[in-house]
N, C-alpha and C positions, 0 to 999 in steps of 0.2 A: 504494500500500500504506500501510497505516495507522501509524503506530507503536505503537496499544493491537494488540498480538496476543493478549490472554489468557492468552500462554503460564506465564507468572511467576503467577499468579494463586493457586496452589497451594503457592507458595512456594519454587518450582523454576527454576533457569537454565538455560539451554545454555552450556558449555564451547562453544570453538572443535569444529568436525565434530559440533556438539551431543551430545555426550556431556551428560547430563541431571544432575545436581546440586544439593542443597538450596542455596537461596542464603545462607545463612549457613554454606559449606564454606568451610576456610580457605585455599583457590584462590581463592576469590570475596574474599574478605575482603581477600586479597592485592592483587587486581589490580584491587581497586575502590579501596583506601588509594592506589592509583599515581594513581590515574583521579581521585581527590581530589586530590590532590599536582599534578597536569597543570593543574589547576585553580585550587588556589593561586598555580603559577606563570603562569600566565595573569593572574590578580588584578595579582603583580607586576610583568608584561612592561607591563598597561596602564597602572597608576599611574605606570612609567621614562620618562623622555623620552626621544624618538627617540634612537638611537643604536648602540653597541655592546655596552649590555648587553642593552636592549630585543632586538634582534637573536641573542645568546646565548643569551640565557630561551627565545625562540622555540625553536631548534636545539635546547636541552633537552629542551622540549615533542615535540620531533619523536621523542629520544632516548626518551621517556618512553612513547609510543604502541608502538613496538618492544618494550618490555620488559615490556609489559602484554599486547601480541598472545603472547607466551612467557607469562607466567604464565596466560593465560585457556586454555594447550593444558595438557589432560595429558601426561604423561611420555610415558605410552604413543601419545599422538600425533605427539610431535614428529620423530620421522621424516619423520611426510608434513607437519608444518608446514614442514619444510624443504626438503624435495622441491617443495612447492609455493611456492616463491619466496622465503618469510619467513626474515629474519636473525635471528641470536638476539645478543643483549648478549654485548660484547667487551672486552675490555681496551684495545682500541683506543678505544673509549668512554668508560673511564675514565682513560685515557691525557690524555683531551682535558680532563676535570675537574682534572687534575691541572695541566698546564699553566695552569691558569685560574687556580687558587689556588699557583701558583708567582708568576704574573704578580702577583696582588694581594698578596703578601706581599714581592715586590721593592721593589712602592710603599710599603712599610710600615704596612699593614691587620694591625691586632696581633691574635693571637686570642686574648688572653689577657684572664681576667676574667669576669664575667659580666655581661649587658648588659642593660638596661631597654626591651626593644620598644617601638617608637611614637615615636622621634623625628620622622618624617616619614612620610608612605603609602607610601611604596617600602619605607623599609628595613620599615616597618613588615609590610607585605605579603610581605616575603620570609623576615623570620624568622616569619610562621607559616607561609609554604610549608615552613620548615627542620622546625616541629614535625611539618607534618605527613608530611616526609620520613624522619623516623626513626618515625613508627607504619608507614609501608611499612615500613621497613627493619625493624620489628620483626616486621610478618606474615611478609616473606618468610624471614626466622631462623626461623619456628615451621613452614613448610613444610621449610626445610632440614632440620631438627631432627626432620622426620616423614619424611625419606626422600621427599618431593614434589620437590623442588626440584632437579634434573639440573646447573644450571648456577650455581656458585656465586660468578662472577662479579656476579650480578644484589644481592647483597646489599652485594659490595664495593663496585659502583657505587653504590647509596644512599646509602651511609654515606659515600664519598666529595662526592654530590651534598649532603648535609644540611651537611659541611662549609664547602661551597662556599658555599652561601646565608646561611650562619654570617659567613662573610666579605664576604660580599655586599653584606649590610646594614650592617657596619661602613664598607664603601667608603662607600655611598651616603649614611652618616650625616657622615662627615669631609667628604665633598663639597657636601650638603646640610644642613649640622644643623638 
């Protein structure tokens, strides 16, 4: 099978169970800003040297695919998204962000201030993955805001996530400058 299917050609997506949708709906918009952000942090996990962050970005990335297969179902579908196997974003997810940036601020990663990107391709790679973590976290606020958005964990996990990479890059610059 090809990947040109002509379908989009019209300027039409499939949702998850293809529910059909202009591609500039703000579902799309959402879970294409995450599908950027996965991407960013990919940028980041290659620029890190082997490791335990390298290895975190990854598990992010994974985090990140979950909560995109949720914003790409409509509401009205997420019954049988979840009848058919898919998890939705938990607190248990953002539970794990948390620990992350509890850990980085035991080592004394300040967040205080504001910082000049580009010290180095990591941290440099990771504060734009942060920028473009709070444009998700701003699509999924304007689904919430429209009554779209069922699970309003997904917008606490970004804003926690955008934090996280906020801090990220200040590790990687004290360790790296």
């Amino acid at each position: 099978m090809s990947i040109v299917t002509k379908g989009g050609d019209q300027g039409m997506t499939a949702l998850m169970y293809n529910r059909r949708v202009p591609k500039c709906d703000p579902r799309v918009e959402a879970y294409g800003a995450v599908d950027e952000l996965n991407a960013a942090i990919g940028l980041a996990r290659a620029a890190a040297q082997p490791g335990p962050l390298r290895d975190n970005l990854e598990a992010t990335q994974r985090d990140l695919v979950r909560l995109m297969g949720e914003l790409a179902t409509a509401v009205d579908d997420l019954p049988r998204y979840v009848e058919d196997g898919h998890t939705l974003v938990t607190s248990v997810m953002t539970s794990s962000l948390d620990k992350w940036i509890a850990k980085l601020e035991a080592a004394k990663v300040s967040a205080k201030g504001w910082a000049m990107p580009g010290a180095n391709p990591t941290s440099a790679a990771l504060d734009f993955a942060r920028t473009v973590c709070r444009r998700a976290e701003r699509r999924a606020c304007g689904l919430q805001e429209a009554g779209q958005l069922h699970n309003p964990e997904i917008v606490v996990y970004l804003n926690r996530l955008s934090d996280l990479l906020w801090l990220l890059a200040r590790w990687v610059e004290a360790k790296q400058p």
